[in-house]
N, C-alpha and C positions, 0 to 999 in steps of 0.2 A: 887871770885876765878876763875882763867883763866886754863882749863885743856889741854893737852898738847894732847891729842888725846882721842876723842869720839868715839866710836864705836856703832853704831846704826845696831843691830840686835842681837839677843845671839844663833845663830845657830853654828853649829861646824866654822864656819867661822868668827863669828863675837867673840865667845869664845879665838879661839885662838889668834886673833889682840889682844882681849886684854890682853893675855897671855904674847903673844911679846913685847908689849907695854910696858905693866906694868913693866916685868922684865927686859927691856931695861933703867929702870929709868923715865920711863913716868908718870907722874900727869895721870892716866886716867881714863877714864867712859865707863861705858858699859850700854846702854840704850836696854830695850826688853819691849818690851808691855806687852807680857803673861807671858811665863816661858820660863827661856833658855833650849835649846835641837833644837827648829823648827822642820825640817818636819822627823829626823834622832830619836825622842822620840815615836814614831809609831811605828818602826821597831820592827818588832818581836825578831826578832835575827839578829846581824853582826858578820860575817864570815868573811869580809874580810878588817877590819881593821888592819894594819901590828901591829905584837906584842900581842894582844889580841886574843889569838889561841880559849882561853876557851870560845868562841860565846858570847858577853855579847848581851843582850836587848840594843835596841838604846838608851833607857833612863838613862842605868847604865851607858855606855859609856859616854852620854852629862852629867851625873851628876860629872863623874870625871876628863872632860876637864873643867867643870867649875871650882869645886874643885883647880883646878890647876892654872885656871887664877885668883880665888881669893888669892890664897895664896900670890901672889908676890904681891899684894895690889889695883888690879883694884878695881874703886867701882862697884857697880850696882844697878839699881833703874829701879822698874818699873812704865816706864809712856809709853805713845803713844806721838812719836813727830808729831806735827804738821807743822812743816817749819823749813828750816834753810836759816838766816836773815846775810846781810855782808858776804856773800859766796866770794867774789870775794875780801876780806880785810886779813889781816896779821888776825886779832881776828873775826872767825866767830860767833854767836848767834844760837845754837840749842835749838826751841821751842817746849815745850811739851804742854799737854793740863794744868799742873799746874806749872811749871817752864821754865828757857829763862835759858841755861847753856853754857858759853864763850869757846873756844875753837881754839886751833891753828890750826889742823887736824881733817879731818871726817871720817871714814870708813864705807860705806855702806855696809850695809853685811843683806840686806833686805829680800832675799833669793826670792824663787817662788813657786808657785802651782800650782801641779797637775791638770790639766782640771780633771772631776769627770763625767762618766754617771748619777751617780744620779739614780740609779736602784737599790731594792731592794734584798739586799745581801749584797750593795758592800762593807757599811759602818762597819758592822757585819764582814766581814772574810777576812778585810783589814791586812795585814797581817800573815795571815793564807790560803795563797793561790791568792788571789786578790792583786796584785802589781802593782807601776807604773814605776819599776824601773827595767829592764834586767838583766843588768850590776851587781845592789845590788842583785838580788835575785836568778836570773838564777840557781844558782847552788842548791837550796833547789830541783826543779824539775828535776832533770839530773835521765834518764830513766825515765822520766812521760811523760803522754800527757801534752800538754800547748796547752792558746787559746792566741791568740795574737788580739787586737780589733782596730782597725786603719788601714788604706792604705797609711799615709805619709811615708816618708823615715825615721824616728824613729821605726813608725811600723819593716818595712821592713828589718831594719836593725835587729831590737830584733829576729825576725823570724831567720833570719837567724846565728844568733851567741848562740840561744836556739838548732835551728835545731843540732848543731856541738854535743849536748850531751844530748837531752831530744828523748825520745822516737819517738814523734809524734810532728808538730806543725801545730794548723788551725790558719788561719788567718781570722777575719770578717771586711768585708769590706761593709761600708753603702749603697756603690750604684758601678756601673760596669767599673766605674774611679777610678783609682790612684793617690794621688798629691806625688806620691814616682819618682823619678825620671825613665827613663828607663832602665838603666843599673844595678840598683838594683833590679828592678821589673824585670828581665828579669834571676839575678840570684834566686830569689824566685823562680820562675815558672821551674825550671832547676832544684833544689831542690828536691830528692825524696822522703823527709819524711816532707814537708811543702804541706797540702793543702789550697787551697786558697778557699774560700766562698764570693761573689760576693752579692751586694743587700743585707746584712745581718747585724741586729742590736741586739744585746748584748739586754735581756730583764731581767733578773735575774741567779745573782749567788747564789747556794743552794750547803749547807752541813751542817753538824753538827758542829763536831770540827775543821775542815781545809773545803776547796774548795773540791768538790767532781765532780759538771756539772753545765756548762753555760748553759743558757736553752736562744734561738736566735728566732726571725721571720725574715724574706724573705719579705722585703719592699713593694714588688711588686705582690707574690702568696701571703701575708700574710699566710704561711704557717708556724706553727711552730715544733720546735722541741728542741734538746739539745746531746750536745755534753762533754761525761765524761772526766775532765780532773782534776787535780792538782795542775795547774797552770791556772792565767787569770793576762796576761799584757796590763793592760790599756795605751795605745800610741795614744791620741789624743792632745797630746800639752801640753804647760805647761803654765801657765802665770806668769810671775817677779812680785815682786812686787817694781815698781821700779817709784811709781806716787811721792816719796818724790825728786828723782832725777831730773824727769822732773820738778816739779814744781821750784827747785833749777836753773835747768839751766844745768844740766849734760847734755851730750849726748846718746843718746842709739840709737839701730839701730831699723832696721823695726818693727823688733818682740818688742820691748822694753825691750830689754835686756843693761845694761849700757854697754857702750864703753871703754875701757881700754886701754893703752899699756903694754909692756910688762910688765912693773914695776907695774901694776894695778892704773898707774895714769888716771882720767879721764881727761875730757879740762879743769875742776878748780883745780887750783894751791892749794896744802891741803886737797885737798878734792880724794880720794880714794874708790873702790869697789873690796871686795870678795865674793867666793861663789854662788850661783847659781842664784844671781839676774845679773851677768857680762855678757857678752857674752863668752862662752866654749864651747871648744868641746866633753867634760865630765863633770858630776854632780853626786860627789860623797861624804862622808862623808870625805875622806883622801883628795881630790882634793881641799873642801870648806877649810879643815884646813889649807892647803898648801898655800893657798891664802890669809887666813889671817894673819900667817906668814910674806909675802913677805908684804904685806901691810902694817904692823904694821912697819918693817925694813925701809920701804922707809919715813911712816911717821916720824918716828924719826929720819933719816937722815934729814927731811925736816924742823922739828925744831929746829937742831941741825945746820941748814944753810950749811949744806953738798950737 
C-alpha cells in the first residue's frame, strides 16, 4: 500500500494535516509514538482557542481534533519512526521501529520542548501556576505577581506583555548579563512594575493547589530567599524535536528549527513541516493547527501534480 500523505506527529499540528488530508481524499497516516495531544495535553485549561469559550483542558480539545481527523478516515498507529529512506524519490519509505510505510508526502509535525529547570515543584504545579508559555497562559495571572526565569529575548519579551495586565513582574536572571537584546532590555528596565533580579536562580516552586512562591538564591552571596507569586514563566529556550529531519536531509536553521517557505515546503520536494518543530514567530495551539492545514493543502496539491 502506497499512502498519499504521512503525517509524523499527532500534536494539534500534525492532527490537523491529517484532518486536511484525509478529508481532501487522501490515502493517509498519521504516525505518533505516544498518544496524540503533544505538549497542548498538559494544559490545564485553553482560553484561547477560537470557538471553544467554555475553557476545555488541553486534552479534551486534542482528544476532539483527533476525533475529527479520524472521522474522515486517517489511519493512526503508534510506532516511533526511525528514518525516512528514498527522501528525495516520487515514493518515500517511512521507517519505524516495526514497519517500512510508502508514501508520496511527509509532514513533519515533530513539535518541541520546553528546556525544564529540573527543580523541585516544577513538575507538580506545571500547569497550576508554572508555565512555559506567556502568550497560552498570561491571562490566568492578570492582577497577580508573576516570576518570569530567563534573561533571553523570550524572557524579556514575556515580562513585558505580562507587565501590560499582571499586577507585579520579577524577572531572574542567572548571572549580571543579558543574551536579550538591548532595546528590549532597555524597555524592561523603563518598565515600572517589572523588577529585575540579577545573579539569581529559580530553586523551588511551592504551593499547595496552584503556585503560591518561587523560593531563588543569589549565585554569587548564595543568599537565599522567595518571592510570592501566582505565576512562574519558565523562558530558557526550547528545543525541536527535529533530529528525524536532519538525519533525512531537511534543512533547519541554527537553533534546529526546520526551514520552511511560506507554503511550509522544506528543500525536499514532498516532504513538508508544521507546528512548533518549523521555524515561527509564534507557538501556539491555533498557530500549530493552522499549519497543518496549509500543509496538508500543499501536500495534496503536490499529489495531485498541481
Amino acid at each position: 500500500m502506497i499512502y498519499d500523505v504521512t503525517v509524523i506527529g499527532g500534536g494539534a499540528a500534525g492532527m490537523s494535516a491529517a484532518l486536511y488530508a484525509s478529508r481532501g481524499g487522501m490515502k493517509t497516516l498519521l504516525i505518533e509514538k505516544l498518544s496524540c495531544g503533544g505538549q497542548a495535553v498538559k494544559t490545564y485549561e485553553v482560553d484561547n482557542y477560537p470557538g471553544f469559550y467554555n475553557n476545555p483542558t488541553g486534552l479534551e480539545l486534542s482528544n476532539a481534533i483527533k476525533t475529527h481527523a479520524l472521522k474522515f478516515g486517517a489511519e493512526l498507529v503508534s510506532e516511533t519512526v526511525k528514518s525516512i529512506t528514498d527522501a528525495h524519490k516520487m515514493i518515500k519509505t517511512v521507517n519505524t521501529r516495526k514497519n517500512s510505510y510508502q508514501t508520496r508526502t511527509v509532514i513533519l509535525a515533530t513539535g518541541a520542548t520546553p528546556k525544564k529547570l529540573n527543580i523541585p515543584g516544577e513538575e507538580e504545579l506545571f500547569g497550576m501556576g508554572v508555565s512555559y508559555c506567556a502568550t497560552c497562559d498570561g491571562a490566568f495571572f492578570k492582577d497577580k505577581d508573576v516570576v518570569v526565569i530567563g534573561g533571553g529575548n523570550t524572557a524579556c519579551e514575556d515580562a513585558l506583555y505580562l507587565a501590560h495586565f499582571c499586577k507585579n513582574v520579577y524577572i531572574l536572571n542567572r548571572s549580571d548579563k543579558f543574551k536579550a537584546q538591548k532595546v528590549i532590555l532597555d524597555r524592561v528596565k523603563a518598565a515600572k512594575n517589572i523588577t529585575v533580579y540579577t545573579d539569581m536562580v529559580a530553586e523551588r516552586f511551592d504551593g499547595k493547589s496552584s503556585l503560591e512562591r518561587v523560593y531563588a538564591r543569589n549565585v554569587k552571596t548564595l543568599e537565599r530567599g522567595f518571592i510570592n507569586a501566582a505565576g512562574a514563566l519558565v523562558a530558557i529556550g526550547i528545543t525541536p524535536d527535529s533530529e528525524l529531519a536532519r538525519l533525512t536531509g531537511v534543512e533547519t536553521c541554527e537553533r534546529g528549527f526546520i526551514k520552511t517557505d511560506m507554503y511550509l515546503k522544506t528543500n525536499i520536494d514532498g516532504i513538508y513541516a508544521a507546528g512548533d518543530v518549523r521555524v515561527s514567530p509564534l507557538r501556539q495551539i491555533i498557530t500549530a493547527a493552522s499549519d497543518g492545514a496549509v500543509s496538508a493543502a500543499q501536500a495534496i496539491n503536490y499529489v495531485n501534480g498541481l
